[in-house]
BABA-679354 format. One line per 8 residues: number of its first residue (from 1); for each residue x negated, y negated, z negated of N, C-alpha, C. Coordinates in nm, 4 decimals, decimal comma. Layout:
<sites>
NUM) X Y Z X Y Z X Y Z; ...
</sites>
This chain:
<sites>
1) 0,4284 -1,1188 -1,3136 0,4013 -0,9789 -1,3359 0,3276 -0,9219 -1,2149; 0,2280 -0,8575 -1,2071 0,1665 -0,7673 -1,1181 0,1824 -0,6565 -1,1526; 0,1598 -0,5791 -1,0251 0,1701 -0,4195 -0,9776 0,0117 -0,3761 -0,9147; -0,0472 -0,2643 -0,9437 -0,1791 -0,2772 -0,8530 -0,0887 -0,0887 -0,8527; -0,1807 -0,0212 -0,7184 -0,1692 0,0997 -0,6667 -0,2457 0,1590 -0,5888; -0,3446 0,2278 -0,6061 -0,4349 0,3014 -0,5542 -0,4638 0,4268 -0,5346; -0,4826 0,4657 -0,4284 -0,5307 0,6107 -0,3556 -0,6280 0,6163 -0,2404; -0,6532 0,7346 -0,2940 -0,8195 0,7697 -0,1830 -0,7777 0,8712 -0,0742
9) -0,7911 0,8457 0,0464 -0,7781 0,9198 0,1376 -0,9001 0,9906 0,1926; -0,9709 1,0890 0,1950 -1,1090 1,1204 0,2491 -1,2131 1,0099 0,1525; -1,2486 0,9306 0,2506 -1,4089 0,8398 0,2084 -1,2756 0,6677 0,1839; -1,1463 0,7073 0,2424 -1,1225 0,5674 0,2769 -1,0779 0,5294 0,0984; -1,0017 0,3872 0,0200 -0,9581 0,3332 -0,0678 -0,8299 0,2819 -0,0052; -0,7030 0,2889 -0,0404 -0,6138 0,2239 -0,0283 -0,5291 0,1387 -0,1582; -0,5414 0,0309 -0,1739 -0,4944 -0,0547 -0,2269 -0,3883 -0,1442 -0,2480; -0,2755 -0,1311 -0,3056 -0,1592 -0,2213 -0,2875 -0,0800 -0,2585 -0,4175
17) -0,0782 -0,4275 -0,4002 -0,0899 -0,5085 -0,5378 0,0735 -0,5637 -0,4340; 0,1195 -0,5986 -0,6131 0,2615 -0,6785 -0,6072 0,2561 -0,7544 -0,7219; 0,2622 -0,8543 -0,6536 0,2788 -1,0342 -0,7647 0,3873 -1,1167 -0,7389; 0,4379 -1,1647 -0,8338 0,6047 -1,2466 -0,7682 0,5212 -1,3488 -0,7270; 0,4087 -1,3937 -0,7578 0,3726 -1,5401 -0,7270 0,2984 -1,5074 -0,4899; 0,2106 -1,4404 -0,5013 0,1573 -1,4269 -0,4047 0,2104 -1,3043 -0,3614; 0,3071 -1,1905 -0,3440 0,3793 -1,1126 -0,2916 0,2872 -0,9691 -0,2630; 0,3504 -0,9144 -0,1758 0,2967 -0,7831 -0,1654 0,1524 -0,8099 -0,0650
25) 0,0420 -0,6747 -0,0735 -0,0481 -0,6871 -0,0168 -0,1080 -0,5458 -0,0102; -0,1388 -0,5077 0,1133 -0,1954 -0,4045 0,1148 -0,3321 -0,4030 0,1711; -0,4237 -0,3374 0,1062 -0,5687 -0,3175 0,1577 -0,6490 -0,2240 0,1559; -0,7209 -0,1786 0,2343 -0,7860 -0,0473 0,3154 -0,9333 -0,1106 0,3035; -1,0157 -0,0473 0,1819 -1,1548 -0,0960 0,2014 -1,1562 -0,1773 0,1438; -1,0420 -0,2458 0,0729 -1,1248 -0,4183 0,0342 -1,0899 -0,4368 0,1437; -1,0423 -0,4867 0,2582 -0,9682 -0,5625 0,3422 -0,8343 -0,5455 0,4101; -0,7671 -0,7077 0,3686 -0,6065 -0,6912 0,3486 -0,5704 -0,6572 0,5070
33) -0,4761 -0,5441 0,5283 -0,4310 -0,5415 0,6588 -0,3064 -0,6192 0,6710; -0,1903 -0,6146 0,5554 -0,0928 -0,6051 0,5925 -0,0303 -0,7456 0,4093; 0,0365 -0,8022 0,4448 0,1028 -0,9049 0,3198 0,2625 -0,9366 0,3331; 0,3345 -0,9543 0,2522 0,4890 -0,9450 0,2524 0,5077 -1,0262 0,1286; 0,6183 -1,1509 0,1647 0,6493 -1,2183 0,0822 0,8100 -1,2352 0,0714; 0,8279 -1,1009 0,0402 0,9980 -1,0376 -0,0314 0,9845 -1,0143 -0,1649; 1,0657 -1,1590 -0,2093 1,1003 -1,1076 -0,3401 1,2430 -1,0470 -0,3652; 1,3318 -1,0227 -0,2933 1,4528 -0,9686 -0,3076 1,4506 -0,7998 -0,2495
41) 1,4483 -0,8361 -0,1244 1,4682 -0,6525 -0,0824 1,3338 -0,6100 -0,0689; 1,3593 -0,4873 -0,0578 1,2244 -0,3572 -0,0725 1,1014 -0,4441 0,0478; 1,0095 -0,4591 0,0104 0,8776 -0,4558 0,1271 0,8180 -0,3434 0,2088; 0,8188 -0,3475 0,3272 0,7812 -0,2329 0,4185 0,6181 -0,3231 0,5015; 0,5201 -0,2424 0,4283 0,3567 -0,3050 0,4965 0,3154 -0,1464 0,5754; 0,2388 -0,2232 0,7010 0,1752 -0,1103 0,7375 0,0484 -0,1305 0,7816; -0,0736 -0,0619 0,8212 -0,2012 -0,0699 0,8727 -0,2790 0,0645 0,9292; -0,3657 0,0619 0,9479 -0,4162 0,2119 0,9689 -0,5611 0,2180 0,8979
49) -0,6109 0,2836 0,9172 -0,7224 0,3630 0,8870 -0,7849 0,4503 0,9984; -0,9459 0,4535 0,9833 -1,0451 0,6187 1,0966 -1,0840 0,6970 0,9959; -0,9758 0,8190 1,0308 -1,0463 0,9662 0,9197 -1,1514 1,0543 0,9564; -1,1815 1,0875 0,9090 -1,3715 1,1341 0,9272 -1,3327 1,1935 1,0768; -1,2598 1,2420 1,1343 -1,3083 1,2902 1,2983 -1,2870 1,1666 1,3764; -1,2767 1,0801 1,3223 -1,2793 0,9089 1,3938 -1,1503 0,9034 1,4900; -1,0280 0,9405 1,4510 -0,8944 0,9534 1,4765 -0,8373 0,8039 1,3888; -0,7326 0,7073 1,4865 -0,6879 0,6446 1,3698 -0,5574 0,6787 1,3203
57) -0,5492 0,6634 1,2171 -0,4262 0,6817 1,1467 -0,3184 0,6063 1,0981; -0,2026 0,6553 1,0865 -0,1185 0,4885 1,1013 -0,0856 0,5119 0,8624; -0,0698 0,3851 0,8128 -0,0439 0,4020 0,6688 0,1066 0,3221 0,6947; 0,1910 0,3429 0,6011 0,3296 0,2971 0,5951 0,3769 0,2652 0,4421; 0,3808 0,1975 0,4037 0,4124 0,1452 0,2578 0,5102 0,0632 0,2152; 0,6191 0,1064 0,1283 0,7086 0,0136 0,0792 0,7222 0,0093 -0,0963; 0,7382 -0,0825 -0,1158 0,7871 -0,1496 -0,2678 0,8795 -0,1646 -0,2552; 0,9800 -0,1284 -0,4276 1,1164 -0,1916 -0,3844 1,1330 -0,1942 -0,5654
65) 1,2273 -0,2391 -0,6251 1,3102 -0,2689 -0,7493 1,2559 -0,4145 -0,7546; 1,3338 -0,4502 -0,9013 1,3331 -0,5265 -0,9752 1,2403 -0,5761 -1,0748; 1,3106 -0,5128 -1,1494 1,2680 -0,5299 -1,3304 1,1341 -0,3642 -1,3119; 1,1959 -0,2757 -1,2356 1,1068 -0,2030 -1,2545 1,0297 -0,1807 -1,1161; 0,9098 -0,1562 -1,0699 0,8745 -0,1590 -0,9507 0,7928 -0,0396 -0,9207; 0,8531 0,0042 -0,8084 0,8050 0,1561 -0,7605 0,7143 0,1617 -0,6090; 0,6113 0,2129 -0,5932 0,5483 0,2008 -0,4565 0,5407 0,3400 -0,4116; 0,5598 0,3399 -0,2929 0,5101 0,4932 -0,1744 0,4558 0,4842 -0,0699
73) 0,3316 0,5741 -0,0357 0,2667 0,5451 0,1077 0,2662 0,6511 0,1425; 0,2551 0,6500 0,2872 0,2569 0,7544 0,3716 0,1321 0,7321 0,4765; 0,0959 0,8421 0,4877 -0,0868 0,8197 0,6242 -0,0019 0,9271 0,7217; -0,0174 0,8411 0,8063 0,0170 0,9995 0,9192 0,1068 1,0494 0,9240; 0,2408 0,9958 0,8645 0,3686 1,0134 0,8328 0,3856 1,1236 0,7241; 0,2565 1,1086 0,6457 0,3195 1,2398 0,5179 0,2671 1,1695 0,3966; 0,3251 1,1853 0,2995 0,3240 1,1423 0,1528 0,2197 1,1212 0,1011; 0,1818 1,0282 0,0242 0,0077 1,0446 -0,0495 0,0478 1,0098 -0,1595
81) -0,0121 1,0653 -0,2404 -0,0081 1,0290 -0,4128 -0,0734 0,8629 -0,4427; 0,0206 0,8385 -0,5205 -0,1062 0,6986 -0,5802 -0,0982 0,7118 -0,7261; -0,1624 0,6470 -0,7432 -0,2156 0,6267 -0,9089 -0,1970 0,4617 -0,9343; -0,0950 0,4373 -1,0623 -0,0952 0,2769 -1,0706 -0,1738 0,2529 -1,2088; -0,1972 0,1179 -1,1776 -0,3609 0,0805 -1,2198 -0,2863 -0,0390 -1,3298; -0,1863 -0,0714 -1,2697 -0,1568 -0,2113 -1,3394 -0,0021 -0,2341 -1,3276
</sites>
């Protein structure tokens, strides 16, 4: 089963897929910062991002359930919406 999850921050793409076979993965741009291979407890990935005043920013992301699977990210320590794809 896969999970895909996506949100746009400014100009940036943030991306984060969950597969039981190849595990969690997070990516900024089309390139993976951060990968986690928990299949039991929640996954915690992190990476950053440069927002248009060329500041970097820290991203914080965890997955967690089972049967049903839920994702949340945070930029900068505050909440961002995602949209799941898959």
């Amino acid at each position: 089963m896969k999970s895909e999850w996506i949100a746009k921050y400014e100009e940036t793409e943030i991306k984060i897929t969950n597969n039981w076979f190849s595990g969690e993965k997070l990516y900024v741009n089309n390139e993976l910062q951060d990968e986690q291979l928990s299949f039991i407890t929640p996954s915690n990935m992190t990476g950053n991002l440069i927002n248009k005043e060329g500041e970097k920013l820290n991203i914080k992301t965890n997955i967690s359930g089972f049967f049903s699977v839920s994702c949340r990210l945070f930029i900068d320590n505050r909440k961002v919406e995602l949209k799941q794809t898959k």
